[in-house]
C-alpha positions as CSV (number, residue, x, y, z in Angstrom):
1,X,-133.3,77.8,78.2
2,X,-135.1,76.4,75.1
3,X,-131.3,74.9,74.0
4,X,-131.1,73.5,77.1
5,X,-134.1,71.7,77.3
6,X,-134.0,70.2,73.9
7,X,-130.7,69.3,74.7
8,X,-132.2,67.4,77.4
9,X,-134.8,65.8,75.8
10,X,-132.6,64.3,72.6
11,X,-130.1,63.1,75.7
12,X,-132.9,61.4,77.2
13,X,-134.2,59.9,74.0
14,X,-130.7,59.1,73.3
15,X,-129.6,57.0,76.5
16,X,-133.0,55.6,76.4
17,X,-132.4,54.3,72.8
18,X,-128.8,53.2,74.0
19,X,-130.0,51.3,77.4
20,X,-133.0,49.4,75.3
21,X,-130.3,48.3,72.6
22,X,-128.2,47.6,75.6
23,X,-130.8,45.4,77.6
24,X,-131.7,43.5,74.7
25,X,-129.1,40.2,74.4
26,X,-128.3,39.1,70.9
27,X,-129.3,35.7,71.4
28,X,-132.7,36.8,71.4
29,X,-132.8,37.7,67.9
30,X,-130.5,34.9,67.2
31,X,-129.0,32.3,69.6
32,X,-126.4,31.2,66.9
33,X,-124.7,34.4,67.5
34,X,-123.7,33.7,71.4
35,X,-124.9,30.0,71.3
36,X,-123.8,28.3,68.0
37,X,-125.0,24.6,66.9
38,X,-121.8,23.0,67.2
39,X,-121.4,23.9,70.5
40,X,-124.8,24.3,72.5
41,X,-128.2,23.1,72.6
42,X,-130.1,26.3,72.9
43,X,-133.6,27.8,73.1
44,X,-135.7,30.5,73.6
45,X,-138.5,30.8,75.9
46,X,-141.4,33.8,76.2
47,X,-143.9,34.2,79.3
48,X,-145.7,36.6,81.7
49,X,-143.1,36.5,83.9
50,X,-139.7,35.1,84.7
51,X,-140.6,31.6,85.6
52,X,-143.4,31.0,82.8
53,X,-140.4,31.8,80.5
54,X,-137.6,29.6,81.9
55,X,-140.4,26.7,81.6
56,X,-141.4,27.6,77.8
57,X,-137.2,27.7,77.1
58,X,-136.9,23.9,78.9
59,X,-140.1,22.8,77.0
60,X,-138.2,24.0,74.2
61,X,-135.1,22.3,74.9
62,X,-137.0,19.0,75.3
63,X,-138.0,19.1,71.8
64,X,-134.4,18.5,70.9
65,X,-134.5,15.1,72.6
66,X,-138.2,13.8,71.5
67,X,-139.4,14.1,74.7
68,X,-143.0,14.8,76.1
69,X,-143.3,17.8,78.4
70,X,-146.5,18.5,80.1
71,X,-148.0,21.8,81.0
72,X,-150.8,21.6,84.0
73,X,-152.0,24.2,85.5
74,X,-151.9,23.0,89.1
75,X,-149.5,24.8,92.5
76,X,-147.2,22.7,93.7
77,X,-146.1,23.7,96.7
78,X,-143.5,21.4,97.9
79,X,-140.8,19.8,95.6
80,X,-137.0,19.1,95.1
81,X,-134.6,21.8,93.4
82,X,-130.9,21.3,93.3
83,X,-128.7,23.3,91.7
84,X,-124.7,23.2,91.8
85,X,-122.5,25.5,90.3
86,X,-125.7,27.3,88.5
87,X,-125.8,24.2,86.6
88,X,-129.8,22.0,87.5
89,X,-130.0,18.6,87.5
90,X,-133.3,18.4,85.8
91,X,-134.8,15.7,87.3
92,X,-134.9,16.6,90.8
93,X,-136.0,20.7,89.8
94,X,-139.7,21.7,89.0
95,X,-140.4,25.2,87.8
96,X,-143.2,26.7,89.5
97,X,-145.1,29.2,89.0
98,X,-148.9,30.3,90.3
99,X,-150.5,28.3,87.3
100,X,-148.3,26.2,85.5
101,X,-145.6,23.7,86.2
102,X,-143.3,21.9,83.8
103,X,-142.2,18.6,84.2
104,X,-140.3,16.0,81.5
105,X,-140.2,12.1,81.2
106,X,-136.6,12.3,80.9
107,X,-133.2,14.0,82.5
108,X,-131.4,16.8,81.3
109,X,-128.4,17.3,83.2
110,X,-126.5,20.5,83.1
111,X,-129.1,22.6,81.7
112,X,-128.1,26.6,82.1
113,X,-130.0,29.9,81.7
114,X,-128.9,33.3,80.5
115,X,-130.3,36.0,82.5
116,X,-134.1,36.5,81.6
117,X,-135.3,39.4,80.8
118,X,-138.2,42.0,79.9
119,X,-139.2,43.0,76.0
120,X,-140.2,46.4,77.3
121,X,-142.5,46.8,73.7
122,X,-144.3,43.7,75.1
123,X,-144.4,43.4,78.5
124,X,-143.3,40.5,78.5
125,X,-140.4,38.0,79.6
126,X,-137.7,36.2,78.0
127,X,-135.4,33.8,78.7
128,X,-132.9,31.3,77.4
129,X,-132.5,27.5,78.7
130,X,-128.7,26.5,76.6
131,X,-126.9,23.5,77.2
132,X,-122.8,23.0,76.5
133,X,-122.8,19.9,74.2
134,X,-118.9,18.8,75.7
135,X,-119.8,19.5,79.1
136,X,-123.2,17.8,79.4
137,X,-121.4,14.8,77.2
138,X,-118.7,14.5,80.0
139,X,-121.4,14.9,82.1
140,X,-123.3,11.7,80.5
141,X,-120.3,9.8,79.8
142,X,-119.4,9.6,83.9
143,X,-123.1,8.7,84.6
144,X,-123.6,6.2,81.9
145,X,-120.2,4.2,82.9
146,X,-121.6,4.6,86.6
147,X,-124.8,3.0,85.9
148,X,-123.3,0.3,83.8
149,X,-121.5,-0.8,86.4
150,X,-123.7,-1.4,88.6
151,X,-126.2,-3.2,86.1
152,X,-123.0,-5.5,84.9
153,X,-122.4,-5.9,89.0
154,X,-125.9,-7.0,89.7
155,X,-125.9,-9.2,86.5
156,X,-122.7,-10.9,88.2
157,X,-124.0,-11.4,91.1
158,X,-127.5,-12.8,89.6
159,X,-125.2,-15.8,87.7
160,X,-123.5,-16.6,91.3
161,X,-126.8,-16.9,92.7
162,X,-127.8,-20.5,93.6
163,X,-131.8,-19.3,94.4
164,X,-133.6,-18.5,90.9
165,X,-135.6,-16.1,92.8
166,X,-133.2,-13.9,94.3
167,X,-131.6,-14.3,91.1
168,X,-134.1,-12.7,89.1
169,X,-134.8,-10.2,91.5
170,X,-130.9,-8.9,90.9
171,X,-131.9,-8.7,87.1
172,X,-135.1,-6.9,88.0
173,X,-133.0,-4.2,89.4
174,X,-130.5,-4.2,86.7
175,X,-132.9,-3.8,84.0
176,X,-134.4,-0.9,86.2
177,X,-131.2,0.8,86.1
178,X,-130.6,0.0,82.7
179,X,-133.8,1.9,81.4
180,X,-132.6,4.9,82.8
181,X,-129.4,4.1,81.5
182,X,-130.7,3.8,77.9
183,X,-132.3,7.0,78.1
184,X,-128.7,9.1,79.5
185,X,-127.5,6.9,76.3
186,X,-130.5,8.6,73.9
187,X,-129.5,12.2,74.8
188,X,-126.1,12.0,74.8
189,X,-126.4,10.8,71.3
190,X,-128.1,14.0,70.6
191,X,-125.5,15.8,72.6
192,X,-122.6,14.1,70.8
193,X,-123.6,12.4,67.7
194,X,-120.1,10.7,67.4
195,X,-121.2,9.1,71.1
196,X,-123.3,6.3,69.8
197,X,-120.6,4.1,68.7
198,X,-119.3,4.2,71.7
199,X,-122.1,3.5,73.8
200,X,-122.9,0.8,71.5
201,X,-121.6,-2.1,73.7
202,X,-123.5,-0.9,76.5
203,X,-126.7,-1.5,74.5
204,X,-126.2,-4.9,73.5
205,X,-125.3,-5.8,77.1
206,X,-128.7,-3.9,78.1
207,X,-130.5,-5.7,76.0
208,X,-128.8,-9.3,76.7
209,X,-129.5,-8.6,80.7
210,X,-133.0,-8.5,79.4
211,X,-133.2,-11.5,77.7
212,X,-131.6,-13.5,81.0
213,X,-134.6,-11.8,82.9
214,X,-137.0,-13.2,80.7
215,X,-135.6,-16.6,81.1
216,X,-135.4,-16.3,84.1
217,X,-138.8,-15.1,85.1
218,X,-140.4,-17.0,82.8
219,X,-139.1,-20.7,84.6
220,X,-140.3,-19.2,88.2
221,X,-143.6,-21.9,89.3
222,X,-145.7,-21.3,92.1
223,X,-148.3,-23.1,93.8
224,X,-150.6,-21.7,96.6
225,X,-151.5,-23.8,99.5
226,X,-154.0,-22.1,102.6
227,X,-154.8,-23.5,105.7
228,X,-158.2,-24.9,107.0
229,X,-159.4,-21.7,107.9
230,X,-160.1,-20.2,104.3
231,X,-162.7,-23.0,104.0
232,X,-163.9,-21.7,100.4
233,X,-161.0,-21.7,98.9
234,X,-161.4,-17.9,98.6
235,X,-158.3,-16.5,99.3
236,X,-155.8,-19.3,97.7
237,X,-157.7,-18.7,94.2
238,X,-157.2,-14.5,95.0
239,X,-153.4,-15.7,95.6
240,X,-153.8,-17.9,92.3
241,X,-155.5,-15.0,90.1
242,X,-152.5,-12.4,91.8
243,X,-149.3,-14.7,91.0
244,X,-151.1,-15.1,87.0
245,X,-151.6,-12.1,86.8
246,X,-148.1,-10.9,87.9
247,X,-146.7,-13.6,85.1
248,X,-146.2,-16.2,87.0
249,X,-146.9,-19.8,86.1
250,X,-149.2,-21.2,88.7
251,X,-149.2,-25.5,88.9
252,X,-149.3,-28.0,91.6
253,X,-147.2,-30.2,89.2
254,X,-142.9,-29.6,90.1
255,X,-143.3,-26.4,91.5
256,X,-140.2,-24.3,92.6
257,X,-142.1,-22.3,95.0
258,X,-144.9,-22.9,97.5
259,X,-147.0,-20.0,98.6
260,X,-148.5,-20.7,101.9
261,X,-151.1,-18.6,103.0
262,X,-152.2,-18.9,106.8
263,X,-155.2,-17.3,108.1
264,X,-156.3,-16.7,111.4
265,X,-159.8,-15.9,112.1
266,X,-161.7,-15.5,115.4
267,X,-165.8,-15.1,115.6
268,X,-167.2,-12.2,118.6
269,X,-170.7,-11.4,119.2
270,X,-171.8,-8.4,120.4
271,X,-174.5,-7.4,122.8
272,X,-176.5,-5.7,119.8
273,X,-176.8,-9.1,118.2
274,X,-174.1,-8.6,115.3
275,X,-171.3,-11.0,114.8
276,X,-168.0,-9.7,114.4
277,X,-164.8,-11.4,112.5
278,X,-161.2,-10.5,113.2
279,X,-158.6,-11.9,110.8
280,X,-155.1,-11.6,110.0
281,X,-153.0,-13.0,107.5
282,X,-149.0,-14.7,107.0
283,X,-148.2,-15.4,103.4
284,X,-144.3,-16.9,103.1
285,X,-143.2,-17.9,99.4
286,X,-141.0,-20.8,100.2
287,X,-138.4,-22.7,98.4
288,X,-136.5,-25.8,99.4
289,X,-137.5,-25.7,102.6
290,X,-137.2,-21.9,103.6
291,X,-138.9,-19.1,103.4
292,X,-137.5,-16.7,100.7
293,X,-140.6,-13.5,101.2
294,X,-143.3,-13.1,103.6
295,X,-145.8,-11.2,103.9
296,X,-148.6,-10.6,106.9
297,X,-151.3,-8.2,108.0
298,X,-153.8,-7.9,110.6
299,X,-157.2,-6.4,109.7
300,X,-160.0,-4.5,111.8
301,X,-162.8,-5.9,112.6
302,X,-165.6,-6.6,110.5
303,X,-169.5,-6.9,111.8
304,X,-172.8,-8.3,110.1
305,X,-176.2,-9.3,111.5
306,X,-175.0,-13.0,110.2
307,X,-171.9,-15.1,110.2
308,X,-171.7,-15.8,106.6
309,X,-171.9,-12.0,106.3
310,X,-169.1,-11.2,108.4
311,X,-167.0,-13.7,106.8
312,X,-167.7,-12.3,103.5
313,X,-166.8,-8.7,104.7
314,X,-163.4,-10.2,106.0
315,X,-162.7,-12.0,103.1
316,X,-163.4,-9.0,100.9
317,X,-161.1,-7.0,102.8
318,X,-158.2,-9.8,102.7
319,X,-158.7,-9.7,98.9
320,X,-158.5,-6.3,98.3
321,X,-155.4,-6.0,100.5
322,X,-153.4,-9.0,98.9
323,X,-154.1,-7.1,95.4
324,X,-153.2,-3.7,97.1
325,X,-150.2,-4.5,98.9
326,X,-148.6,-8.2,98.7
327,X,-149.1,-7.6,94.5
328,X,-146.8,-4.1,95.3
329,X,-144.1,-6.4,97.2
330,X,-143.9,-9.7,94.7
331,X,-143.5,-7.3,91.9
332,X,-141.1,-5.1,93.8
333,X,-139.1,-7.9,94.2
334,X,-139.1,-10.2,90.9
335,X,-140.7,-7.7,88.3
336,X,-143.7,-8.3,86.0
């Protein structure tokens, strides 16, 4: 009986011994072993539980590229995952977890995991974020020629353009493209050192869509004209101070561009004695005779025991709308 439960025991101390050895992966004492150098960007992660350590092994991973990754402890509760072929597109997946969620300035695409799991001595979890270096640079390589298309397509199409404007607005979006671009171009250099010849052509035509842009933007004049109504001056100074401030040259002298502002306002009184102004406003950029953006709002009403008052409440609100919202539109459309 004695034999039989000793025999027992040492079993049981035995296949215990065996499943922990088992359980453990040998890229957690070493990731070389399963996950050389040459061919994988690897890293360990550690947390109190499984998602806490996937997000410790992508903050890893990010240190590979020089990028920032931030830690808040805040719930997210809605956001984007998608995942193909077990392989995440970075950008559009957040980790979440109760407390923390990770989140990176830049795209890694085709980051994998190995199957997480628990250091039993610790209690805690461990997981392993690796990414394969001739994959993710095929991976790169069909974005990057993608995206450069499309930037050389839109700089094309700016140098048929016969309206500076629209012209520069093309650039704009190239050059939005193209910063993305540039940073696909910075990790697959890490990916692939031998890449960055290759991409090198793609930089200097980055950086000479840039330099059109600036040339560009910087010939684009304005000058603001209002209607009777905005008697001060108010709001064509507000249109002034937002077109400076946005880059743009502002002078009555040669001007490409008019900016005409019209403004209608209409005084109410009320049976309590307060004065009440409604107002709404139609701001067209025009060139050679047409109107190239536009822009128009109509406010809520705005009360005060005197007319000057109300008129000042109006105008305030204009103002503040104009730098809210038609700012948001002019740079959406030319850049700053």
């Amino acid at each position: 009986m004695n034999k039989n439960i000793t025999f027992c025991l040492y079993f049981f101390i035995f296949s215990e011994a065996l499943f922990s050895q088992n359980s453990i992966p040998s890229w957690y004492a070493d990731t070389e072993l399963e996950y050389p150098g040459s061919r994988f960007i690897a890293a360990v992660g550690e947390g109190k539980n499984r998602a806490d350590a996937e997000n410790a092994a992508l903050a890893a991973i990010s240190l590979f590229f020089n990028t920032r990754t931030d830690v808040r402890n805040e719930v997210i509760r809605e956001f984007n995952e998608a995942v193909t072929n077990n392989t995440t597109d970075f950008s559009k997946k957040t980790y979440i977890t109760e407390n923390a969620v990770v989140r990176s300035e830049q795209e890694f695409l085709g980051v994998r995991f190995a199957t997480p799991f628990l250091v039993q001595k610790r209690q805690i979890w461990a997981a392993l974020a690796y990414i394969d270096r001739a994959e993710a640079s095929r991976t790169y390589e069909s974005k990057i020629s993608i995206n450069m298309a499309s930037i050389n397509n839109m700089a094309a199409d700016a140098s048929n353009e016969s309206e500076p404007l629209y012209a520069c607005g093309l650039l704009f979006r190239a050059i939005k493209i193209a910063g993305v671009t540039e940073e696909y171009i910075k990790t697959a250099a890490v990916i692939d050192p031998s890449s960055t010849a290759k991409y090198s052509t793609y930089i200097t035509q980055i950086q000479n869509i840039r330099s059109r842009y600036r040339t560009n933007r910087d010939r684009l004049t304005f000058t603001v004209n209002a209607n009777s109504t905005d008697s001060t001056g108010r709001i064509e100074r507000k249109l002034q101070e937002l077109l400076e401030a946005n880059g743009c040259i502002v002078s009555a002298r040669n001007p490409q561009y008019t900016v005409s502002v019209r403004l209608n306002m209409s005084e109410e009184n009320s049976e309590s004695g307060l004065i009440f102004i409604r107002s709404g406003i139609t701001v067209r950029v025009e060139g050679k005779n047409k109107s190239l953006f536009s822009y128009s709002k109509n406010y809520q009403r705005y009360g005060h025991a005197t007319l000057n008052g109300a008129y000042n409440r109006a105008f305030m609100a204009i103002e503040q709308d104009l730098e809210e919202n038609f700012t948001t539109q002019l740079t959406a459309l030319i850049g700053k």
